[in-house]
N, C-alpha and C positions, 0 to 999 in steps of 0.2 A: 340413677346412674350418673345424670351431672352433676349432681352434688357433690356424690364421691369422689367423681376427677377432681371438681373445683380442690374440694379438700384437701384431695394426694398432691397437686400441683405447687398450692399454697403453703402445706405440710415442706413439701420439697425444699421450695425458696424457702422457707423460712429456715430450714435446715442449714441450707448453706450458707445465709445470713447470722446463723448463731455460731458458725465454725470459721465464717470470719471474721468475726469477734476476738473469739477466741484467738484467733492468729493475731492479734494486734493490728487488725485491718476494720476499716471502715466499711459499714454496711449502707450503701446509697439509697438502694431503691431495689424492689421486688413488683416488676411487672406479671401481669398474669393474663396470657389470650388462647385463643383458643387449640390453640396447637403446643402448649405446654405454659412456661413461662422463664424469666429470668430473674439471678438475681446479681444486680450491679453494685461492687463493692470497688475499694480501691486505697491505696495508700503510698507514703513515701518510695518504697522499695520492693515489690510483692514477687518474692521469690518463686521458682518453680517447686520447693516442697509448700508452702504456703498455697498456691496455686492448686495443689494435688490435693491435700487435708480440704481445701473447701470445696472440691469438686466431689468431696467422701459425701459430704456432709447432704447432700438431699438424700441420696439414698438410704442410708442412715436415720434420717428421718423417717424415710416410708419405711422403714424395719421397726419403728418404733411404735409404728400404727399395723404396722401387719402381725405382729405376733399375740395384740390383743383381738385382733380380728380372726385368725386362725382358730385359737382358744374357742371365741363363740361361736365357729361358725364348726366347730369337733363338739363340743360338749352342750352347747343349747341348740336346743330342735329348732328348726327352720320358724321364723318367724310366719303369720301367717298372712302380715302385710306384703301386696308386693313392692310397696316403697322401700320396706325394710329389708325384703330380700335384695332388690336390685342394690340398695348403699352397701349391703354386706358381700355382694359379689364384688361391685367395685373395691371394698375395702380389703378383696382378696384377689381376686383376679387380674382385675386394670392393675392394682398396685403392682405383682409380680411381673406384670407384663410389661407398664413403664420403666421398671427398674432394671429389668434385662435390655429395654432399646436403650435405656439411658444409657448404660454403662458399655454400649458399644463404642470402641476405639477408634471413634473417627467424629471428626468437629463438623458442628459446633458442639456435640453430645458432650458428657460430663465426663464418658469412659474416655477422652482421647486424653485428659489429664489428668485424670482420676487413677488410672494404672501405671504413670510415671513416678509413683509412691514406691513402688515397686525397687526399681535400680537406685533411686534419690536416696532409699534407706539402706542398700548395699552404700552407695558412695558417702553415708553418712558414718556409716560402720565402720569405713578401711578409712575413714580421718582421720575418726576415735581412735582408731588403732594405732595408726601413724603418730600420732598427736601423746598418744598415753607411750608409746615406744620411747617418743626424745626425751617423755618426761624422767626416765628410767633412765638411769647411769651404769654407763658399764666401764668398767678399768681393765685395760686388758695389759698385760705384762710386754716388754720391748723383747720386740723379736730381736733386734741386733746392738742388742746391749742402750740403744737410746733412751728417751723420756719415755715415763708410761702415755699411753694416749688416751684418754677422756673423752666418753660421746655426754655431754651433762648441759644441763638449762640451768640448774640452780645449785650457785656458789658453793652453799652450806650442805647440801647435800655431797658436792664433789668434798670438799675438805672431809667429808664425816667418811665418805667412802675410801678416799685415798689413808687417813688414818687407820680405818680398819685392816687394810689390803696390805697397809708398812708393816701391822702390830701382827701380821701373820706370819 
């Protein structure tokens, strides 16, 4: 059964170690005691979706060991070591169990950052939106006989639209 922790624990940090990688962040150090472990990264700038994406990433991890663990523990008969049954409980039970405290919304747990993906990727959404809206030209006709007025970011766009809008 301690092996198994050690695993899932290790499995864990390393998880979030390889997703801050990924984020273009520095992976320091992966402490491991007996009450879980950490893993200490760090860079220039480490934003709050960066922050979120690596707090995914243990979990993640243990999903990665839990769905081969599932698999043998449905489809091959119970081992008849109890070594190997106790590593196979841990590699289904502790794991589901770690992964449900982990991911509760409250620190130092992984869930108090981990679920701020959540609204990060709404306000990521309505940027794109915003951002893709200015990129979009729109000509609208003068209400009182004045210049047309132009919402445009790019020159060659506005002259191609204002061309089209005359030649109509």
């Amino acid at each position: 059964l301690w092996l198994g922790y050690l695993l899932l624990v290790g499995l864990h940090e390393m998880g979030h170690a390889y997703l801050s990688r990924r984020m273009g962040l520095r992976a320091i150090s992966i402490e491991i005691h007996a009450l879980g472990g950490q893993c200490r990264y760090g860079g220039d700038r480490i934003t709050p979706w960066q922050r979120s994406v690596v707090a995914w990433g243990g979990v993640l991890a243990q999903a990665l060991l839990l769905v081969p663990a599932l698999l043998v523990s449905a489809f091959v008969p119970l081992p008849a070591s109890a070594f190997l049954q106790e590593l196979l409980h841990a590699l289904v039970w502790t794991n589901l169990s770690l992964a449900a405290i982990n991911l509760l919304p409250i620190p130092p747990l992984d869930g108090a950052a981990a679920w701020r993906i959540l609204s990060l990727y709404r306000e990521r959404r309505a940027r794109r939106t915003v951002r893709d809206a200015r990129e979009k030209i729109e000509v609208r006709p003068p209400a009182t006989g004045g210049a047309l007025e132009l919402g445009a970011v790019d020159e060659a766009q506005v002259r191609e639209t204002v061309r089209r809008a005359l030649a109509d």
